[in-house]
PADRENPA-149829 format. One record per residue: residue in one letter; residue number from 1; z, x, y of N, C-alpha, C in turn. Coordinates in nm, 3 decimals, m for minus. Last residue first. Layout:
ATOM / residuo / num / n.pz / n.px / n.py / ca.pz / ca.px / ca.py / c.pz / c.px / c.py
ATOM / A / NUM / Z / X / Y / Z / X / Y / Z / X / Y
...
//
This chain:
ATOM / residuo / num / n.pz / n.px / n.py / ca.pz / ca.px / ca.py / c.pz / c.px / c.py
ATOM / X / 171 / m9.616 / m7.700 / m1.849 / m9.484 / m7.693 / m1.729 / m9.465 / m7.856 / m1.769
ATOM / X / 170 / m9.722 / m7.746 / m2.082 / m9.632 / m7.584 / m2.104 / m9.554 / m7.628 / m1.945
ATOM / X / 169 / m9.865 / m7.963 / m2.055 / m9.781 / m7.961 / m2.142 / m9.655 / m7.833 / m2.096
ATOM / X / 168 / m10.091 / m7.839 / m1.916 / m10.021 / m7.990 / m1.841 / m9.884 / m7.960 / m1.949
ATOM / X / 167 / m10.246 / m7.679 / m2.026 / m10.134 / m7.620 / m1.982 / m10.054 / m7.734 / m1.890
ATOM / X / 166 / m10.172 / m7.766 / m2.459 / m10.238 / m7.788 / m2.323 / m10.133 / m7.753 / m2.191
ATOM / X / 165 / m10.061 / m7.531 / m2.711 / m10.017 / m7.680 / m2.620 / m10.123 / m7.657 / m2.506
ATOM / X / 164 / m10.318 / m7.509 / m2.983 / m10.245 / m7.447 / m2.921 / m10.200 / m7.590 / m2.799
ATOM / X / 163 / m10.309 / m7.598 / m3.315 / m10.405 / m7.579 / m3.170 / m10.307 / m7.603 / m3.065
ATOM / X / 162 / m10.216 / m7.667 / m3.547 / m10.281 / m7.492 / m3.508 / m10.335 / m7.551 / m3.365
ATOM / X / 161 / m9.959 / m7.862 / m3.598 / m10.105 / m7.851 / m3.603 / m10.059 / m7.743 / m3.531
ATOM / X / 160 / m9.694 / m7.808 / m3.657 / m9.749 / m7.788 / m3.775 / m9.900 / m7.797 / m3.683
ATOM / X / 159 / m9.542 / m7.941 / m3.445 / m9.578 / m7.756 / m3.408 / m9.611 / m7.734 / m3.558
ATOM / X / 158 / m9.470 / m8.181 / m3.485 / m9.574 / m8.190 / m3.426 / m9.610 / m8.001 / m3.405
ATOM / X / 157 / m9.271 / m8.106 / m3.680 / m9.387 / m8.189 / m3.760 / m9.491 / m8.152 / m3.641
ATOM / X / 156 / m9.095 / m8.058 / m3.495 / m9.120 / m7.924 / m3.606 / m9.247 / m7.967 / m3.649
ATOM / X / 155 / m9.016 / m8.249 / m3.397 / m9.063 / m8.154 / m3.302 / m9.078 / m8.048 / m3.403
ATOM / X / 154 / m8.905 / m8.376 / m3.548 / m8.999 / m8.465 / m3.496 / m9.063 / m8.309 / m3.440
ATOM / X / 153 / m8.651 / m8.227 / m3.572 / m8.769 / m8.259 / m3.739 / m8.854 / m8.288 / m3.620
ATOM / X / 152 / m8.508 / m8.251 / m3.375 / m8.542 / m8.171 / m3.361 / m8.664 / m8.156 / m3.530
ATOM / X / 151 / m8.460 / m8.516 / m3.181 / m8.484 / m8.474 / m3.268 / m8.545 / m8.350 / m3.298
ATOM / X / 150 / m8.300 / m8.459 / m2.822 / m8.414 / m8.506 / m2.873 / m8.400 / m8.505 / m3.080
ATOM / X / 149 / m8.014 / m8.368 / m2.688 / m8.096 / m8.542 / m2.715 / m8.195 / m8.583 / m2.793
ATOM / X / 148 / m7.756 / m8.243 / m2.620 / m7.853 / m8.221 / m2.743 / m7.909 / m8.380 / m2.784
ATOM / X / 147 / m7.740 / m8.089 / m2.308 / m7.694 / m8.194 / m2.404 / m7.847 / m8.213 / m2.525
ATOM / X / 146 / m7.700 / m7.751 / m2.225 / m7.752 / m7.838 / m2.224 / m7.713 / m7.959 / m2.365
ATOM / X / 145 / m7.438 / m7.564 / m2.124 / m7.485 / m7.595 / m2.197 / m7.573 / m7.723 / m2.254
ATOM / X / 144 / m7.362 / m7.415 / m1.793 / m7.392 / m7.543 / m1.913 / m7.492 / m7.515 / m1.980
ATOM / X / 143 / m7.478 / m7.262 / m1.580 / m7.392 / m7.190 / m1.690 / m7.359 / m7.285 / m1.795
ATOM / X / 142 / m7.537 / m7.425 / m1.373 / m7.660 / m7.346 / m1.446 / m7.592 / m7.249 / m1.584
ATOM / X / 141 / m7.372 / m7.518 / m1.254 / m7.433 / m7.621 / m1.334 / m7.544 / m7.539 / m1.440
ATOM / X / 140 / m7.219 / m7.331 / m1.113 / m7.157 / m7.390 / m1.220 / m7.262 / m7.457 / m1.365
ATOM / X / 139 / m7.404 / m7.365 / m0.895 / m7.392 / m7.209 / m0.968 / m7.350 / m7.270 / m1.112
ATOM / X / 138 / m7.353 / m7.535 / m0.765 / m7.461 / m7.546 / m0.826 / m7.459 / m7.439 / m0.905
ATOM / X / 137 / m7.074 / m7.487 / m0.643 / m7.063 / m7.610 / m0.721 / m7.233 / m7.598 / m0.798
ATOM / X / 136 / m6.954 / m7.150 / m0.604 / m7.067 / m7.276 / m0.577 / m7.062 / m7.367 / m0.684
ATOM / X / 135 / m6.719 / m7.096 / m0.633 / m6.782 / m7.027 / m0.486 / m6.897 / m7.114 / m0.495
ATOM / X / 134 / m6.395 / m7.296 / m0.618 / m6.539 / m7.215 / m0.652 / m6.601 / m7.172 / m0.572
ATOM / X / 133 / m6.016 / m7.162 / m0.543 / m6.196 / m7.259 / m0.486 / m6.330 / m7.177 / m0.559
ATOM / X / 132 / m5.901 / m7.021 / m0.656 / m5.854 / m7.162 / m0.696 / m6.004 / m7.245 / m0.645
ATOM / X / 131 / m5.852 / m6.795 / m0.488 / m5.937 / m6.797 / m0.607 / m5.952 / m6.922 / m0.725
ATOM / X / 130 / m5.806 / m6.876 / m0.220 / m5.961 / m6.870 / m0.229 / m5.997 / m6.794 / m0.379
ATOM / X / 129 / m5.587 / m7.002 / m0.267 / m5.692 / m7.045 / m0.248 / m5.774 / m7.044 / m0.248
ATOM / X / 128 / m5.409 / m6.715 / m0.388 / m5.419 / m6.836 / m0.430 / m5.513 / m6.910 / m0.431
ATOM / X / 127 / m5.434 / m6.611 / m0.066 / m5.519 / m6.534 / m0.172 / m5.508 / m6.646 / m0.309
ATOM / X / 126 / m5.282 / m6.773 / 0.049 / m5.417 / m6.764 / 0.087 / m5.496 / m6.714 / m0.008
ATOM / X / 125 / m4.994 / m6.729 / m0.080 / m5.080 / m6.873 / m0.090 / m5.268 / m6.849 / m0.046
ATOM / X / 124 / m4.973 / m6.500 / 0.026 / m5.012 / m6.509 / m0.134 / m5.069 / m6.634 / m0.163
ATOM / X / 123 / m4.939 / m6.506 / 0.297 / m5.040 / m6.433 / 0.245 / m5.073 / m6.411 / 0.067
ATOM / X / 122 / m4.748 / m6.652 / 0.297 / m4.836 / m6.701 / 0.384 / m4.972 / m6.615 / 0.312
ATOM / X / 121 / m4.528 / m6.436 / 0.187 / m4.563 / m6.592 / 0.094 / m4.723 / m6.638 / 0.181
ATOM / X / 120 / m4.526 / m6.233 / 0.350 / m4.564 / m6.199 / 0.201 / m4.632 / m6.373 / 0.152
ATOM / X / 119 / m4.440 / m6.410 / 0.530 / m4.571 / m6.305 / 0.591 / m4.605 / m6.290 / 0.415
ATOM / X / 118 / m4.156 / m6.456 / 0.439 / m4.296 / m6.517 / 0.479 / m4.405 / m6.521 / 0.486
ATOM / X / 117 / m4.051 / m6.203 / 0.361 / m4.130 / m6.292 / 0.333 / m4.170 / m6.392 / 0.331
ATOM / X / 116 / m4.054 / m6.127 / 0.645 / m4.144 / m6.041 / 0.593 / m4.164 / m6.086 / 0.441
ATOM / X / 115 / m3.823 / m6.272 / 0.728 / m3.921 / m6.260 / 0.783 / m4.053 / m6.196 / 0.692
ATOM / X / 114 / m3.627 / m6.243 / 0.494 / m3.686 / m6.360 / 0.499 / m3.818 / m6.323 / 0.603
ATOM / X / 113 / m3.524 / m5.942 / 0.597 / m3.640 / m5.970 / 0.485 / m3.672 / m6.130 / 0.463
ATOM / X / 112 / m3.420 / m6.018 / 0.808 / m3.527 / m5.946 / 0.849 / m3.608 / m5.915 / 0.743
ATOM / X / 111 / m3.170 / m6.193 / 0.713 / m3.291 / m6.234 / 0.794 / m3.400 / m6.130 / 0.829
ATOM / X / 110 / m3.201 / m6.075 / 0.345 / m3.111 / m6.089 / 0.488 / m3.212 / m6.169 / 0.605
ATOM / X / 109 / m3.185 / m6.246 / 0.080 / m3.204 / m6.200 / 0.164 / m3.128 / m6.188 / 0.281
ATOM / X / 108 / m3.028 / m6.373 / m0.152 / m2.948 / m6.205 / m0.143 / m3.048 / m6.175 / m0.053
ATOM / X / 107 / m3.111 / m6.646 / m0.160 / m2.954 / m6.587 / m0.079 / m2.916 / m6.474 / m0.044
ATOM / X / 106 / m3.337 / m6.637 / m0.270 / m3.347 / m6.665 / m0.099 / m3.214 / m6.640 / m0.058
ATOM / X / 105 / m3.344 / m6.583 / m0.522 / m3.349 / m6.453 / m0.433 / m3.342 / m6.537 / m0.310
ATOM / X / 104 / m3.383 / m6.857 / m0.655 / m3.246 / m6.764 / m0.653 / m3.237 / m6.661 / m0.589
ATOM / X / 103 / m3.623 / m6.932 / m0.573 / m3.505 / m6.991 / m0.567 / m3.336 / m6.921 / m0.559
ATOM / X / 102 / m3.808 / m6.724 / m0.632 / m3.793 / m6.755 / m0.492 / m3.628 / m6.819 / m0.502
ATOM / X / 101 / m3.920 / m6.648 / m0.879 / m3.789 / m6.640 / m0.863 / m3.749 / m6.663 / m0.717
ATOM / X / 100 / m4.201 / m6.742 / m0.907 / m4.050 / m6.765 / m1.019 / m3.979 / m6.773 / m0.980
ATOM / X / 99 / m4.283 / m6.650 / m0.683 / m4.255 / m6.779 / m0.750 / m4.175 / m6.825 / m0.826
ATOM / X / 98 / m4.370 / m6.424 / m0.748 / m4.286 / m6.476 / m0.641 / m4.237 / m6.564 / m0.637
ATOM / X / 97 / m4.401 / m6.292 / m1.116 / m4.462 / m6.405 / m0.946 / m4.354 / m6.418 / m0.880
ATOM / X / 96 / m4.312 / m6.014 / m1.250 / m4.288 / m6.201 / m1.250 / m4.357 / m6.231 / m1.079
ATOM / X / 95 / m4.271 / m5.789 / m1.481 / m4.292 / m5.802 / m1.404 / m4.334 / m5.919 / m1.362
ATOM / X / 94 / m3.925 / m5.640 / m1.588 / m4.039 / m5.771 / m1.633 / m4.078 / m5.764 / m1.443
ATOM / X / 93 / m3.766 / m5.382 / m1.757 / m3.816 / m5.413 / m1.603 / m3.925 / m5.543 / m1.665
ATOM / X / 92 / m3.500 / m5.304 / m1.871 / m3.610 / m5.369 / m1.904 / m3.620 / m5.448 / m1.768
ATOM / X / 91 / m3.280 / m5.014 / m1.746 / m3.297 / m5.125 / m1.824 / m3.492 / m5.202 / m1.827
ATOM / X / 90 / m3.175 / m4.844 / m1.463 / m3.212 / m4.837 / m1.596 / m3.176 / m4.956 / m1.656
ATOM / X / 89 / m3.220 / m4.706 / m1.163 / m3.197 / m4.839 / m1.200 / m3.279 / m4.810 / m1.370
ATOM / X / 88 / m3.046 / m4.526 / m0.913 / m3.099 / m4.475 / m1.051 / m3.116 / m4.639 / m1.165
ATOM / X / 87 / m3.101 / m4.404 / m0.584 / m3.072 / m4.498 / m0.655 / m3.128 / m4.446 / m0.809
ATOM / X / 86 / m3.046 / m4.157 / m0.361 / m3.136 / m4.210 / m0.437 / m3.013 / m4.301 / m0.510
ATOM / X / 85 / m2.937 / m4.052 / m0.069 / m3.039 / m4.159 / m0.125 / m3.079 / m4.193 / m0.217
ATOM / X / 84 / m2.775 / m3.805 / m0.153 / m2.918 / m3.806 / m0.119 / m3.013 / m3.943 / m0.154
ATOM / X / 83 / m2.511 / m3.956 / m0.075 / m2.555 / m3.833 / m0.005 / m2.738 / m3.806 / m0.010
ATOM / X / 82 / m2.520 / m4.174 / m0.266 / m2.550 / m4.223 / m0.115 / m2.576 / m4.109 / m0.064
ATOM / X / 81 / m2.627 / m4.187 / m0.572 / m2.594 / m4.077 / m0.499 / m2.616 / m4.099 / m0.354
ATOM / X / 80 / m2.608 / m4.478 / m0.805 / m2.632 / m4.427 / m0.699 / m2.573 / m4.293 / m0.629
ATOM / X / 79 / m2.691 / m4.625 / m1.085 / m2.645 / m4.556 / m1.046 / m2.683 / m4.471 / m0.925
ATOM / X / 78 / m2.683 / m4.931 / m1.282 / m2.722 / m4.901 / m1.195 / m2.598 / m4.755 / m1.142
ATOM / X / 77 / m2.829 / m5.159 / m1.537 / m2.732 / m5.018 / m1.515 / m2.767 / m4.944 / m1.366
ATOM / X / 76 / m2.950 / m5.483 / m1.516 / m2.928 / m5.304 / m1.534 / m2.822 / m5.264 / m1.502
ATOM / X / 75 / m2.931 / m5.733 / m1.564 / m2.824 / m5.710 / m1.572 / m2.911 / m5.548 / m1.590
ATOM / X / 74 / m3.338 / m5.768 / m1.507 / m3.189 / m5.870 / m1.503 / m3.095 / m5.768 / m1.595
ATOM / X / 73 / m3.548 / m5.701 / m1.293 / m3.429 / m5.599 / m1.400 / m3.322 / m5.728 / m1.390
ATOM / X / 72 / m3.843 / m5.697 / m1.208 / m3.722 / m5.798 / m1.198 / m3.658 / m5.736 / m1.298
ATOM / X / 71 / m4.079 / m5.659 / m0.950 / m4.038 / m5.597 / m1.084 / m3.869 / m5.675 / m1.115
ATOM / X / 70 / m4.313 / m5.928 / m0.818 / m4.153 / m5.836 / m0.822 / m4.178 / m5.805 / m0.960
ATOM / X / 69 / m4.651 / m6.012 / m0.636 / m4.560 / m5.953 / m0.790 / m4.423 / m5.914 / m0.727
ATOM / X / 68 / m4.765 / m5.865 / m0.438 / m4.712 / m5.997 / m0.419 / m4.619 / m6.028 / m0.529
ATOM / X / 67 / m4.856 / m5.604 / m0.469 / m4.993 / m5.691 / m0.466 / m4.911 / m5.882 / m0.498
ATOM / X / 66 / m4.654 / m5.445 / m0.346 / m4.778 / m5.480 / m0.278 / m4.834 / m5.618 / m0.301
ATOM / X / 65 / m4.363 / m5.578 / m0.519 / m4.478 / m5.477 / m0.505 / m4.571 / m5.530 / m0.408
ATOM / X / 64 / m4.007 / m5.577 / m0.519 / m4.128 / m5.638 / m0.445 / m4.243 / m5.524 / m0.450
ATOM / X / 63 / m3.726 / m5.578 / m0.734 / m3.805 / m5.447 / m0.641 / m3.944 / m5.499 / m0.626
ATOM / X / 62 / m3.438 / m5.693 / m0.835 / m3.575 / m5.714 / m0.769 / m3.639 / m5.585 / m0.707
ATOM / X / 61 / m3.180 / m5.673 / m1.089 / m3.240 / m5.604 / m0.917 / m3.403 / m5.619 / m0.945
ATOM / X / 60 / m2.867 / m5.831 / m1.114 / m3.010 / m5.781 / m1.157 / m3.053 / m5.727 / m0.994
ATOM / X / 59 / m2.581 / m5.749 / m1.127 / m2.654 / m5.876 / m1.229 / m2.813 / m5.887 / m1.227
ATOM / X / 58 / m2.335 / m5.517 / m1.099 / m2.524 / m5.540 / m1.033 / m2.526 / m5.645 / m1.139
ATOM / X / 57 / m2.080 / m5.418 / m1.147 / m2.119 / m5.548 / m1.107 / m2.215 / m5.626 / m1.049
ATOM / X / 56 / m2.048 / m5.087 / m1.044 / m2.072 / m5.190 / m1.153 / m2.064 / m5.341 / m1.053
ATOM / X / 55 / m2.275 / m4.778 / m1.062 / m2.223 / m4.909 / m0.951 / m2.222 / m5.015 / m1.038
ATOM / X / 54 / m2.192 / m4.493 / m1.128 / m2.202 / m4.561 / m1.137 / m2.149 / m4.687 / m1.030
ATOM / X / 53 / m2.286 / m4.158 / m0.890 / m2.174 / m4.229 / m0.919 / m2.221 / m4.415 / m1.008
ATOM / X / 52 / m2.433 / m3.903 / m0.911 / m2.430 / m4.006 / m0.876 / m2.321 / m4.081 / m1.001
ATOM / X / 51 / m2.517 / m3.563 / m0.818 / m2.380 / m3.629 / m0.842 / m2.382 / m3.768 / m0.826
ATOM / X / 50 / m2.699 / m3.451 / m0.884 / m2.730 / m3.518 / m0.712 / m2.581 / m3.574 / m0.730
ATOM / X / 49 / m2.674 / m3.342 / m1.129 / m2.674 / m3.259 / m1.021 / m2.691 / m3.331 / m0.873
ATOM / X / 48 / m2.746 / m3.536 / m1.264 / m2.565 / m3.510 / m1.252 / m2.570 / m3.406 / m1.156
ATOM / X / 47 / m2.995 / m3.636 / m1.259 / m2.897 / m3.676 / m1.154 / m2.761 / m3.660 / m1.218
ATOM / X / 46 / m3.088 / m3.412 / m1.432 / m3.122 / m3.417 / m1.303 / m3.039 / m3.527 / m1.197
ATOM / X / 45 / m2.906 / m3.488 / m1.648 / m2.915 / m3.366 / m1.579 / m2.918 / m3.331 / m1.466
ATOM / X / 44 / m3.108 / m3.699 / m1.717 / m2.908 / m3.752 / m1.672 / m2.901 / m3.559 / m1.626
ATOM / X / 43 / m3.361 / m3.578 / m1.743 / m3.317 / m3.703 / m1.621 / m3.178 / m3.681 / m1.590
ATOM / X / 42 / m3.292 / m3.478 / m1.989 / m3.332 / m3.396 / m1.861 / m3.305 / m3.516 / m1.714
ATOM / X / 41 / m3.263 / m3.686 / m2.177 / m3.155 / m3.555 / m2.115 / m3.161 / m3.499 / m2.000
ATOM / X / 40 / m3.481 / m3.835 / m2.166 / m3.336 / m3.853 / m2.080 / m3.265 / m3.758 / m2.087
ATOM / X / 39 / m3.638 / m3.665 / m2.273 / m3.667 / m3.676 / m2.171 / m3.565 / m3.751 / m2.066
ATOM / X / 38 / m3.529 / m3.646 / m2.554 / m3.522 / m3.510 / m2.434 / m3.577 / m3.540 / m2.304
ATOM / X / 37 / m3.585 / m3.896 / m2.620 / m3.448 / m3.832 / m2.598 / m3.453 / m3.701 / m2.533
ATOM / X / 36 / m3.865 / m3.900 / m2.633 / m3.805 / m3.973 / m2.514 / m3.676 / m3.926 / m2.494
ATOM / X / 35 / m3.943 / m3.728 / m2.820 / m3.965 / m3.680 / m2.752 / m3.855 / m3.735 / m2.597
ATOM / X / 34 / m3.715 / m3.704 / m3.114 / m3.855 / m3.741 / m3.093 / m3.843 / m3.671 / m2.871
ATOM / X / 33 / m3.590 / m3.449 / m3.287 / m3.596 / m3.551 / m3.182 / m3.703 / m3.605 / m3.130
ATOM / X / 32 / m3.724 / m3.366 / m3.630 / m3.713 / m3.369 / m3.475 / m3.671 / m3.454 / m3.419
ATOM / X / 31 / m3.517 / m3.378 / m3.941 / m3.620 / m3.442 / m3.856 / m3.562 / m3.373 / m3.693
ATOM / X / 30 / m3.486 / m3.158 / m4.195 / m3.426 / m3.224 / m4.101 / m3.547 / m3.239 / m3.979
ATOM / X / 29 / m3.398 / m3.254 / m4.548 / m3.536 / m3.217 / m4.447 / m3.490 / m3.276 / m4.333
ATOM / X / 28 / m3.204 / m3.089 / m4.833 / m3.215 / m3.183 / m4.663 / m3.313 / m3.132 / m4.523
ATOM / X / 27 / m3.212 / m2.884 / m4.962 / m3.247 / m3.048 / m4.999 / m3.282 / m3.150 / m4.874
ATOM / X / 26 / m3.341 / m2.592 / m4.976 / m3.299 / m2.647 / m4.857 / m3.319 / m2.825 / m4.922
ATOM / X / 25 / m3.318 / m2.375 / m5.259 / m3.376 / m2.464 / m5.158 / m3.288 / m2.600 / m5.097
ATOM / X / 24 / m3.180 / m2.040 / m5.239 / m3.167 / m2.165 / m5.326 / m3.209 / m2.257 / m5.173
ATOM / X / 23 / m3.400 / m1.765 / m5.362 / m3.312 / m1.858 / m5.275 / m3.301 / m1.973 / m5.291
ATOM / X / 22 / m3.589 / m1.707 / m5.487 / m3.493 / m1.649 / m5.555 / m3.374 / m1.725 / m5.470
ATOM / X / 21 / m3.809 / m1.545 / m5.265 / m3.832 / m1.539 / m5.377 / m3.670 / m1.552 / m5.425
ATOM / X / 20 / m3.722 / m1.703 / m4.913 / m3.811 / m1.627 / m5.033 / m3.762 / m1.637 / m5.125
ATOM / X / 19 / m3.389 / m1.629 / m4.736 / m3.553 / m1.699 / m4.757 / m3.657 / m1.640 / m4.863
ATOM / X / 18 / m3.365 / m1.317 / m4.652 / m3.308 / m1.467 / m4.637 / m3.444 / m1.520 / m4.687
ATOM / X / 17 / m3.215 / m1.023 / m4.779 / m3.322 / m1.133 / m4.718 / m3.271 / m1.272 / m4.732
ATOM / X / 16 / m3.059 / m0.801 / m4.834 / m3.006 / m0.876 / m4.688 / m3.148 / m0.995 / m4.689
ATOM / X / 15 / m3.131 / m0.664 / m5.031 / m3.017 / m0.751 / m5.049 / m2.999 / m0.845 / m4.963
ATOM / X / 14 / m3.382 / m0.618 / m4.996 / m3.349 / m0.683 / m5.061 / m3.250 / m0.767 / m5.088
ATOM / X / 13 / m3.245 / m0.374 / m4.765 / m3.319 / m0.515 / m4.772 / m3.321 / m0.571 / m4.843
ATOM / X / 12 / m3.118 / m0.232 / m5.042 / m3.048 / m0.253 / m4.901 / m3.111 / m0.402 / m4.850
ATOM / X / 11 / m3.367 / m0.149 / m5.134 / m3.263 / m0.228 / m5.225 / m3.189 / m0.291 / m5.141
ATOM / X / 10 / m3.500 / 0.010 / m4.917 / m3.547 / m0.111 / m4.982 / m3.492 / m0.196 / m5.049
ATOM / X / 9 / m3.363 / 0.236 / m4.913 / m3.370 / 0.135 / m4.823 / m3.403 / 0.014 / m4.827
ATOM / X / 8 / m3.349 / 0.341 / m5.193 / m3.225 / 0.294 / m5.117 / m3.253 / 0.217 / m4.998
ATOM / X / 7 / m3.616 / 0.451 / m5.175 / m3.519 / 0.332 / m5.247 / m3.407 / 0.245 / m5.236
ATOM / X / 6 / m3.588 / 0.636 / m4.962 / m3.723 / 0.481 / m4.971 / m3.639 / 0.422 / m5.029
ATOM / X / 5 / m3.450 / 0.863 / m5.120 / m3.428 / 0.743 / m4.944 / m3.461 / 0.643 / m4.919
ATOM / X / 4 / m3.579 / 0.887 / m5.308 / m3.419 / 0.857 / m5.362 / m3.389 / 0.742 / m5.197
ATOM / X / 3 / m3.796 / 1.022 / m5.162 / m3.814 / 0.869 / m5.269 / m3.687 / 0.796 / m5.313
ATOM / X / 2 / m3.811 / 1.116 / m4.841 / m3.772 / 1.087 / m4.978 / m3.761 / 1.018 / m5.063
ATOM / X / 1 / m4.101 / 1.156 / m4.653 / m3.975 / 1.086 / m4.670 / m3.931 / 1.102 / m4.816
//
């Protein structure tokens, strides 16, 4: 290759670099998105493609678990796609006893969920009971802490003599 050619190519680059020796530095350090914001992006994505429509005037939404518990969303955001079923419920979920909130959920049932809770309530009171009952009243007594009666000097003075307790003594 030619040396007049090399040179010229090299000056060429030189001219075109970015970054390195001689560039003027970057003042402003720019931070990542953290992670959760890309993870709603992708969500509102995923349901702009089911096309769901906002639903206003929700004041909260209950969602009943197995183990007798509700998940309780007071005032979410709520968005639904009736073509594919799905629902989209965003906000602060608290999770609360049946109990709590019996009073005010007995209106937004219908009669075929009053049935079923019943069956839910009949079966939370039971489980209630049998952890509300001990399992033995003598069991209890052996987990006390004994009451502190004797002197305990008196009983140091008499474990000064060397001869050992008689076995009437030891039971």
């Amino acid at each position: 290759m030619d040396p007049a050619k090399l040179a010229k190519l090299q000056a060429a680059a030189a001219a075109n670099r970015i970054g390195g020796k001689g560039t003027v530095r970057r003042k402003i350090v720019r931070k990542t998105k953290p992670a959760a914001a890309q993870d709603d992006k992708k969500l509102q994505g995923a349901l702009k493609k089911l096309n769901v429509q906002p639903i206003p005037g929700v004041e909260e939404v209950n969602m009943f678990r197995e183990d007798g518990n509700v998940l309780h969303f007071s005032a979410p955001k709520v968005h639904a796609a009736v073509s594919a079923n799905t629902f989209a419920v965003y906000g602060t979920g608290q999770v609360k006893e049946l109990t709590e909130l019996v009073p005010g959920i007995l209106n937004q049932l219908g009669p075929d969920s009053l049935a079923s809770l019943r069956k839910l309530a009949e079966s939370y009171q039971a489980i209630q009971q049998n952890q509300q009952r001990p399992p033995n009243a003598a069991d209890d007594d052996d987990d006390d802490v004994p009451d502190l009666v004797d002197n305990f000097d008196a009983v140091e003075d008499s474990k000064d003599d060397d001869e050992p307790p008689a076995l009437e003594e030891l039971n």
